[in-house]
C-alpha positions in Angstrom: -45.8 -11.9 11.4 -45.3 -9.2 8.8 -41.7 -9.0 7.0 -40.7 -5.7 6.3 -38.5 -5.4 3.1 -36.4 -2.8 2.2 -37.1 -1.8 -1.6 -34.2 0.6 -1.6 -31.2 -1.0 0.0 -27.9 1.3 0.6 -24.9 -0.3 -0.4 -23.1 0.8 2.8 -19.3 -0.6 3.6 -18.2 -1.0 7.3 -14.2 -0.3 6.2 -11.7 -1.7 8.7 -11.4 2.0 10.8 -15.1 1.3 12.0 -16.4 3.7 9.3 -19.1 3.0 7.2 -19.3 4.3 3.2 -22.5 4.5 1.5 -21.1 3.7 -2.0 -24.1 5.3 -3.8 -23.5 8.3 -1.8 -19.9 8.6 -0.8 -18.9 11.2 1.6 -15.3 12.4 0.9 -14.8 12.0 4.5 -16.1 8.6 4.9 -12.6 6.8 4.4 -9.3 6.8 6.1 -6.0 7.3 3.8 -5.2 3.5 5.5 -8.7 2.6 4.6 -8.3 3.3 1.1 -5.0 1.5 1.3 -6.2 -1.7 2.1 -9.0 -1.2 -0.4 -6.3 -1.1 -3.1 -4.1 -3.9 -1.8 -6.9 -6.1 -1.9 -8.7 -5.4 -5.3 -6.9 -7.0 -7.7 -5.9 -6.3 -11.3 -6.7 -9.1 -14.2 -9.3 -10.4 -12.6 -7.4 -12.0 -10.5 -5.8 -13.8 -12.5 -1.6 -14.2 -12.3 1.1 -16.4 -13.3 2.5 -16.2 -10.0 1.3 -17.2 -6.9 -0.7 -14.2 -6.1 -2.6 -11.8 -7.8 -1.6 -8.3 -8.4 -3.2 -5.3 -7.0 -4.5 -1.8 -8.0 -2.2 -0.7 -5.0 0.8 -2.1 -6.7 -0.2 -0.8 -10.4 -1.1 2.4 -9.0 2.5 3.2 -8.0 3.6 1.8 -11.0 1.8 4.3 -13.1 3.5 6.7 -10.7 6.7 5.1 -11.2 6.1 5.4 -15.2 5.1 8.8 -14.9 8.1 10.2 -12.7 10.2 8.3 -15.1 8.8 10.5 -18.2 8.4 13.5 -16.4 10.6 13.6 -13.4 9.6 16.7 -11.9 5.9 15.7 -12.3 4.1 18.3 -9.5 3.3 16.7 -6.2 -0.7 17.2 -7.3 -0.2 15.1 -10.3 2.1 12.7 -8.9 -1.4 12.2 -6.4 -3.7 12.1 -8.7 -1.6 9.4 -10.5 -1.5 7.2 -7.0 -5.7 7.9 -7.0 -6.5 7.1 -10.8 -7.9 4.0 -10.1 -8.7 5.0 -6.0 -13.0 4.1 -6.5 -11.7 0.5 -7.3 -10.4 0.6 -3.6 -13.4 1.5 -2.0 -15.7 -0.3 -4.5 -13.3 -3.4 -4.3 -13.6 -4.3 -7.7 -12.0 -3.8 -10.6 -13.5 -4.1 -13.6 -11.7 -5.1 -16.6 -12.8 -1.9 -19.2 -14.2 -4.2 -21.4 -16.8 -5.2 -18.9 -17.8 -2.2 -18.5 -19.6 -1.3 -21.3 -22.3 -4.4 -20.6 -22.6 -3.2 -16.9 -23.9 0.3 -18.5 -25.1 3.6 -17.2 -25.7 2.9 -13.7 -22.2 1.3 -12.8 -20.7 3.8 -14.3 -22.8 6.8 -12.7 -21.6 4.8 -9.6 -18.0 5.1 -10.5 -18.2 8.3 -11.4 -19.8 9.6 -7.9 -17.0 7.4 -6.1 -14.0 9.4 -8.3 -15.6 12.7 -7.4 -15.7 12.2 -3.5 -11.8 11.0 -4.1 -10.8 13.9 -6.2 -12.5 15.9 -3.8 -11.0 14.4 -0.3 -7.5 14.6 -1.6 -8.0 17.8 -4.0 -6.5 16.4 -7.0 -6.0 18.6 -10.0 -8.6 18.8 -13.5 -6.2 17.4 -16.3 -5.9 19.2 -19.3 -6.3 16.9 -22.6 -2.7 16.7 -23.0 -2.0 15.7 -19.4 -4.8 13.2 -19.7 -3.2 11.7 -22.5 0.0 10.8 -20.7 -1.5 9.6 -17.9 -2.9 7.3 -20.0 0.2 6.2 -21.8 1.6 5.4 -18.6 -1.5 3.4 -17.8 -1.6 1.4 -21.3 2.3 1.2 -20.6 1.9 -0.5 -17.1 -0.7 -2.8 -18.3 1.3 -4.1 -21.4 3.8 -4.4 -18.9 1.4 -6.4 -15.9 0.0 -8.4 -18.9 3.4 -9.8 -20.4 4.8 -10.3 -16.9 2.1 -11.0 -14.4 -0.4 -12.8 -16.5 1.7 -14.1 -19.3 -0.2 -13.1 -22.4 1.9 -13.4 -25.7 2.9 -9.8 -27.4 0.6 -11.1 -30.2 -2.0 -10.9 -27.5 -1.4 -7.9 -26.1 -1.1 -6.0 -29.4 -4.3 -7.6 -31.0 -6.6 -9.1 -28.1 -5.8 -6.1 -25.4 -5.5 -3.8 -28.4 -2.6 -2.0 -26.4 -0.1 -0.5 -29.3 2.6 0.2 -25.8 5.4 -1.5 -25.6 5.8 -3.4 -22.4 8.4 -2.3 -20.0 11.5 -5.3 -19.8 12.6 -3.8 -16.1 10.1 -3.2 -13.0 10.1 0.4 -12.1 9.5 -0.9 -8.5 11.9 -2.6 -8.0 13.6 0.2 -6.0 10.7 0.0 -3.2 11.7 -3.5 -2.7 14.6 -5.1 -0.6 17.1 -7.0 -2.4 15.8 -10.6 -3.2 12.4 -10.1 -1.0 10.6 -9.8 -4.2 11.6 -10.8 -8.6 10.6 -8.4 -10.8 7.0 -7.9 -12.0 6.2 -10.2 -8.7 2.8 -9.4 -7.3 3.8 -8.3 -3.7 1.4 -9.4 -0.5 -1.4 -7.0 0.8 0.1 -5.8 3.4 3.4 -4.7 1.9 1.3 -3.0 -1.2 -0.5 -0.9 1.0 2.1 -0.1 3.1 4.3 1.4 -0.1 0.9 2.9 -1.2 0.5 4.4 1.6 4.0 5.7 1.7 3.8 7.5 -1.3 0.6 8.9 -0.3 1.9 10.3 2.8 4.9 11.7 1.2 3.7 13.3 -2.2 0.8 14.9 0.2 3.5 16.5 2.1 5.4 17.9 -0.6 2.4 19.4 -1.9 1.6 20.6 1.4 4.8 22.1 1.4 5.3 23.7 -1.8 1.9 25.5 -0.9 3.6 27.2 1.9 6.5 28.3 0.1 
């Protein structure tokens, strides 16, 4: 008997609402918002690594670059305040994040892979083109929440941070989140379960998607 191998294998995703994404081709309508919540509760940042006893997700960063952002900027439009939520949305689909220095040895194709993923996301959710200057505090509030996760979550030293991590932010003493969470369910900086980080994420999907739905009509 003759076995039959497939030289070109999609890398195709059955995602918990029965749909399936091919991740070298995504359609931007191969996901669910809850779908892509999930995704991001159960990718982790760090590599999983933590001081506590879980890991942190992209879910929970996510809305802590949103948190940074609205904190800077507080009327930040409903379109950026999404694209902030999305910033790292590929990672939830992928399920993999991967720590930015990795990337570089993982080359061309993992990135051209990335890259198609964070087109069909802007493209499902219409998020806006930044301009250089917008781009550049998105990425403050980023570097900002990662000097932050890395002091508090994973417990490198500021020596670390500054030299090793080569981030020149200074880490944020108080969790922006902290006003998502009931009184004494969670300590600051503490990784929260899947479930409850995609529930908030999904939350603030929900509701920044209706206030730009809403300041459209207007």
């Amino acid at each position: 008997m003759t076995t039959t191998i497939d030289r070109n294998p999609r890398p195709y995703v059955l995602l918990p609402s029965g749909n399936v994404i091919d991740l070298a081709a995504p359609s931007p309508t191969s996901w669910t918002d809850e779908d892509l919540a999930i995704g991001l509760s159960r990718t982790y940042r760090w590599g999983g690594h933590s001081r506590w006893s879980r890991p942190l997700t992209v879910a929970q960063h996510s809305l802590t670059v949103l948190a940074i952002r609205l904190r800077d900027e507080p009327h930040l439009s409903p379109a950026h305040c999404l694209y902030e939520l999305l910033h790292d949305a590929e990672e939830g689909l992928l399920g993999f994040d991967c720590i930015a220095p990795l990337k570089a040895y993982l080359g061309a194709p993992f990135a051209a892979l990335c890259a198609r993923l964070t087109s069909a996301v802007a493209e499902r959710y219409g998020l806006p083109t930044l301009t250089e200057p917008e781009y550049r505090r998105h990425k403050r509030a980023d570097r900002i929440a990662a000097a932050s996760e890395a002091r508090f979550v994973t417990s490198w030293s500021d020596r670390q941070i500054a030299g090793t991590l080569q981030l020149a932010e200074e880490p944020l003493n108080r969790d922006p989140l902290m006003t998502l969470v009931t009184a004494g369910d969670y300590l600051e900086w503490e990784p929260w379960p899947a479930d409850f980080a995609a529930g908030a994420w999904l939350d603030a999907l929900t509701s920044e998607t209706a206030a730009r739905a809403a300041r459209a009509v207007r």
